[in-house]
N, C-alpha and C positions, 0 to 999 in steps of 0.2 A: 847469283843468277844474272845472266846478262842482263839488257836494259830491252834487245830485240825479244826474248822469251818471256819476260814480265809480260810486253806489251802485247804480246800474244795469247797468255796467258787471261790477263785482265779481256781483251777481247772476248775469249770461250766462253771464259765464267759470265760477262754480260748477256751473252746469247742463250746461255745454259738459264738464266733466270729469265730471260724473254719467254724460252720457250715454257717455262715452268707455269709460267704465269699464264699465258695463253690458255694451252690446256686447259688449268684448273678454269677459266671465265667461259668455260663452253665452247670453243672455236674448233671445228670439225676438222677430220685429218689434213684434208685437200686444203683449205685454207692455209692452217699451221704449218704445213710443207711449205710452201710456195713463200709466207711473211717471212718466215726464219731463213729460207735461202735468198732472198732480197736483202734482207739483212747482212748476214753473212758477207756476200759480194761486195756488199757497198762497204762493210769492215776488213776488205781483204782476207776472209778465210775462208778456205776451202772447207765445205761442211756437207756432208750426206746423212739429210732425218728420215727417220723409221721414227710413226706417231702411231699409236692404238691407243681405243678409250681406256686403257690403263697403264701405260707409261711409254716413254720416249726411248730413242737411243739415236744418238749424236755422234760421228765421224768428224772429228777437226786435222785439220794438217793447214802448216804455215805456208801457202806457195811462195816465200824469200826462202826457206828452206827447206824444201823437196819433200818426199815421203821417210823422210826420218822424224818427222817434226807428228807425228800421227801421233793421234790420241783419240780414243772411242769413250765414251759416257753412258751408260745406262740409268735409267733413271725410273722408279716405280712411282705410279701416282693411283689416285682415285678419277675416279670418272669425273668428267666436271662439270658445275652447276650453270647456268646462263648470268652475267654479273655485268652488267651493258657500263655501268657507273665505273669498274676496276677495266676493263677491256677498254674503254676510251682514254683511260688513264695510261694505263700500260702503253697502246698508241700515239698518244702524244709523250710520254717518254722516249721512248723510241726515236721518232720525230726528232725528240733537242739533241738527243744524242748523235744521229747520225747530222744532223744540221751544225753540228761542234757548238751548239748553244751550252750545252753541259758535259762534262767529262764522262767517261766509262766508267768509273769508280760511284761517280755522283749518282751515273743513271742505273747502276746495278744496285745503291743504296736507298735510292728512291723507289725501286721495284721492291725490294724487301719489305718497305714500310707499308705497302699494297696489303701485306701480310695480317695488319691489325685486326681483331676480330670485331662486327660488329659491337652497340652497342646495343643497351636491351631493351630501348625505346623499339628499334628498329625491329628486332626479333618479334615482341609483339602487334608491329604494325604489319609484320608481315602472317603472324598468326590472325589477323582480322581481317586480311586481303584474300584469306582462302576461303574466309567465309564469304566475303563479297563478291568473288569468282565465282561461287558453287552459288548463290542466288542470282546473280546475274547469266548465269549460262541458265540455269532454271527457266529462267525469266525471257531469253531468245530462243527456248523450247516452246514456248508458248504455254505452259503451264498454270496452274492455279497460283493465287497468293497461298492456295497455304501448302503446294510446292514449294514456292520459293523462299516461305518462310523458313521450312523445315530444313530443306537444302542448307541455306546461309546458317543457320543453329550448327547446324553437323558438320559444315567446313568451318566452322568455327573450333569445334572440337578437334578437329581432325589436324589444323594449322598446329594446335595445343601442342599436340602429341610429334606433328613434325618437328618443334620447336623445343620438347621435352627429347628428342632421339640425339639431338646434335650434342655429339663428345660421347655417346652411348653406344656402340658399336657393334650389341647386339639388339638392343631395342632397334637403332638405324635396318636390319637387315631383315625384322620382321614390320618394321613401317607399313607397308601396301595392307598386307594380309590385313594386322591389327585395324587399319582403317577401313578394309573393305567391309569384314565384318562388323565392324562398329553403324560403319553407317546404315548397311543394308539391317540390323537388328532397332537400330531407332528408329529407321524410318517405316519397320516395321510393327513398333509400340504405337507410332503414329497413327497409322492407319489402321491399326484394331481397334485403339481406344479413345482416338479422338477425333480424329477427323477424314476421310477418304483421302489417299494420294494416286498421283500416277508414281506408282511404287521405282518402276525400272529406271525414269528421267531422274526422279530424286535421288537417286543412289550415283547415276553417272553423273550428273551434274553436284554431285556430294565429293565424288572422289578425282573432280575433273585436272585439277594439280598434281597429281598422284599419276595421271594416265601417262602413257610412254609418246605418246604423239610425235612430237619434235624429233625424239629418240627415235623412232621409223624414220621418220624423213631423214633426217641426216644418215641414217645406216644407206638407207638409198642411193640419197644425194653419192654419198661414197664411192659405192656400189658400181654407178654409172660414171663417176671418174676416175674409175679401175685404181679404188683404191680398197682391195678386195679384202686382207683381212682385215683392215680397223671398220669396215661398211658391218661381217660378217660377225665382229664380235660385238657390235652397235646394235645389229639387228637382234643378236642374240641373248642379251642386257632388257632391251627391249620386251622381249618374248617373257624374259625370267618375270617382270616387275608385271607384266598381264597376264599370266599366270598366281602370281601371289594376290595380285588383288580379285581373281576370279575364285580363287580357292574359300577368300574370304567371305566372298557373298554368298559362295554356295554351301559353306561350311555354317552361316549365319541363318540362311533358309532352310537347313536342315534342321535347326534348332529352334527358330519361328514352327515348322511340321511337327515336333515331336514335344511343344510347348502345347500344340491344339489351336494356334491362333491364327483366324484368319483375316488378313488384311485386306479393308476394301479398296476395291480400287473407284480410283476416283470418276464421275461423268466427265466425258469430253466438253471442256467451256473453251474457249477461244478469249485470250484479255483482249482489253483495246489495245491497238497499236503503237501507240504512244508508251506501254509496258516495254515491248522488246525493245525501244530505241533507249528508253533511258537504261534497260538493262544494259545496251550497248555500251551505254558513257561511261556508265558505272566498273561494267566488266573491264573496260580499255584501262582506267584508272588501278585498278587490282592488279593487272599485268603490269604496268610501268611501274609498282613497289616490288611485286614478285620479280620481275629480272632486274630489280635494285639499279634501275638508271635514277639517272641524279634529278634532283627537280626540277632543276633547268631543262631538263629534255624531257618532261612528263608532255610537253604537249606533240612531241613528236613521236612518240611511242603511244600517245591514246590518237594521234589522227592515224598510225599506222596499222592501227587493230582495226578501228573502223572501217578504212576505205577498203581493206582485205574482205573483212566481210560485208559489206556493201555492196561492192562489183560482183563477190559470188553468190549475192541471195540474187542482188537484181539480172543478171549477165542469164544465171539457172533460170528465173524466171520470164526471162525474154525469149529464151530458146527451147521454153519446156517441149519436150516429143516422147511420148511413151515409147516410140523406136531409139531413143539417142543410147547409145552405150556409153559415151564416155562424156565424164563430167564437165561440161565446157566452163562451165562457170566457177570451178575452183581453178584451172588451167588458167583463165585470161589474169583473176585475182592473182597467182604465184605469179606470171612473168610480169605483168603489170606492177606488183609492189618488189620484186628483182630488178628493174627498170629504176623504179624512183630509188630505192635504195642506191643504186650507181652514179645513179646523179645528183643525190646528198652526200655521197661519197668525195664525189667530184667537187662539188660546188662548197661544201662546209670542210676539205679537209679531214675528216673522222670517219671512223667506221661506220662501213653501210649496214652494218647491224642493227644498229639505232633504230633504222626501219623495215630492214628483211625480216627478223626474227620477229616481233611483235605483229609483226604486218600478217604474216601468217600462222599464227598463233591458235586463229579460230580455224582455219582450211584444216591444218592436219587430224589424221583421223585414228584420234587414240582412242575416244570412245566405240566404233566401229570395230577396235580389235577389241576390245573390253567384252561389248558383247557378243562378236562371237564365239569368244570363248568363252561365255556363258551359258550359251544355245547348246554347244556341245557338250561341255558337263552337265548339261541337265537331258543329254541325250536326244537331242531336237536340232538332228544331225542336218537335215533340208534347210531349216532355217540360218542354222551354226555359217552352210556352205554357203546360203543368199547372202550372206553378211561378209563373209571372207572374200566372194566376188566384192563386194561395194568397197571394202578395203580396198582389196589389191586396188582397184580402178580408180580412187580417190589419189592413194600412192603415184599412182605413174601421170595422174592430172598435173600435182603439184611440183613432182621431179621436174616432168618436161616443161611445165611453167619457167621455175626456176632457171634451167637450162636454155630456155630458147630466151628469158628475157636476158642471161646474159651475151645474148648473142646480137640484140638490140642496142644494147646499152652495155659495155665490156665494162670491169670494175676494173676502175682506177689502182683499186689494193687491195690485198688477200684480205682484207678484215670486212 
């Protein structure tokens, strides 16, 4: 093999594990297009990607040697998780690479070692972060303590069982339902036999890791950057996993009906205020282990959850108008934390993920599709419809956030 086709060769394959790797750390199609043909370019190869949330295909040709030199790669993957810690990695590989700090062999051998599987400290810190999630978002509902006690008990269960799925490939694909049910059936033991809840908060706020939230948005985000089927089979991923967990609570309330049990629901109490904000710190903290950023950026991933939602309680509450249609205050929150993400992009070098993703973590609205599609399985088609309006409308708050803030503040780089 000549010395020019090795080195052309070794080029593809570094890109072919760039882009492997991206995908699998969550990075949306429009993104992963645009880093991999930067890349590309600056490796001198001509490269045309086609990205969906379930596998890649890659077009290489050498331009020193014309279209003889064409090779196509198809590549099947799984959807990918959000993994902020492997994604800045992978990033600053990248980086030394194209900066000639390390070879293409070096940085294709370093991206491999990305590969390593957690360890099981980690597993179960992340199995106790779902429970700290599901008591904390409890907790910015304003609900009772023994909401959020029950809550946190049941994402604690519920982490168990995400954390019992992984390497199990059928249990993985019944995950949602098995949780939905679960949680809606304890937390209705709860409130027969022991103490009142607000039954419906507990259960979204039980299965709030689970909800497809982010999954809409990026199907959108897509969507709106005419990147139509990865947006359309995003959206519809989406759909499938709100679905399986609606099935589960209503397949669980069926069996709560036909057990005889009726669960109280709880009086309206209002905690002191001082509740939802520590729920706030607490919540942000949950999210910086569930998207596995490194410790060194916990404080940038918990300021980016808060000021998210911050500007959108305060912003909604500055402009309340029983006439307003459209959510201003999750809108100003997306382009505002689209904004600073660009300019921690800019200013640190790394991915502006560190704070777009986190930052909007609480705006998207998965619990919103959750229950309308509750409403309507239970045949409470008007209220099913009031709920799919407040989706959709929450939806295109946060898109055109997103979008106008990078109109403000352009990213430096696809990540």
């Amino acid at each position: 093999m000549s010395e020019s086709l090795a080195s052309f060769v070794d080029r593809t394959d570094f890109i072919l594990e760039l882009a492997r790797r991206l995908h699998a750390y969550g990075t949306t199609a429009q993104r992963l297009e645009r880093g991999i043909n930067a890349v590309a370019q600056r490796l001198q190869v001509d490269c045309e990607i086609w990205s969906n949330p379930t596998g890649i295909i890659l077009s290489f040709s050498d331009p020193m040697r014309g279209p003889f030199s064409d090779t196509t790669r198809v590549i099947r993957l799984e959807p990918g998780d959000i993994d902020l810690a492997k994604l800045c990695k992978v990033d600053a590989i990248a980086e030394q690479v194209l900066g000639g700090e390390i070879g293409i062999d070096a940085g294709r051998q370093a991206l491999r070692a990305l590969d390593a599987p957690p360890g099981s400290w980690a597993r179960w810190l992340t199995a106790l972060s779902f429970g700290l999630a599901s008591a904390s978002v409890a907790g910015i509902l304003r609900t009772s303590w023994a909401d959020i006690a029950t809550a946190g008990s049941i994402g604690v269960l519920i982490g168990l069982l995400h954390m019992l799925s992984q390497g199990r490939p059928r249990l993985s694909e019944a995950q949602e339902a098995i949780a939905a049910l679960a949680a809606t059936f304890l937390a209705a033991v709860v409130a027969t036999y022991l103490v009142p809840l607000s039954l419906r908060s507990v259960v979204v706020a039980s299965v709030i890791v689970l909800l497809p939230g982010m999954m809409l948005t990026n199907a959108i985000s897509e969507l709106t950057s005419q990147h139509l089927v990865s947006g359309t089979a995003r959206f519809a991923g989406a759909m499938a996993t709100l679905l399986k967990l609606t099935f589960g609570t209503i397949a669980a309330m069926q069996a709560v009906a036909l057990l005889g049990w009726t669960p109280q629901e709880a009086v309206l109490a209002t905690p002191p205020p001082w509740v939802e904000w520590m729920a706030l710190g607490l919540g942000a903290l949950a999210f910086a282990v569930l998207f596995r950023a490194e410790p060194r950026d916990y404080p940038v991933v918990m300021f980016s959850v808060a000021i998210g939602y911050v500007v959108t309680r305060g912003v909604g509450e500055w402009v309340a108008d029983e006439r307003s249609f459209f959510p201003i205050g999750v809108f100003v929150a997306g382009m505002l934390v689209t904004v600073l993400s660009n300019l921690y992009a800019r200013w640190a070098n790394r991915p502006g993920a560190l704070v777009r993703v986190p930052g909007i973590i609480l705006l998207v609205p998965g619990s919103t599709g959750f229950r309308t599609l509750t409403h309507v399985m239970e045949d409470d088609l008007a209220l099913g419809l009031d709920t799919a309006f407040v989706l959709f409308k929450a939806l295109v708050a946060l898109v055109a956030g997103l979008l106008f803030g990078n109109l403000v503040v352009s990213a430096r780089r696809s990540l």
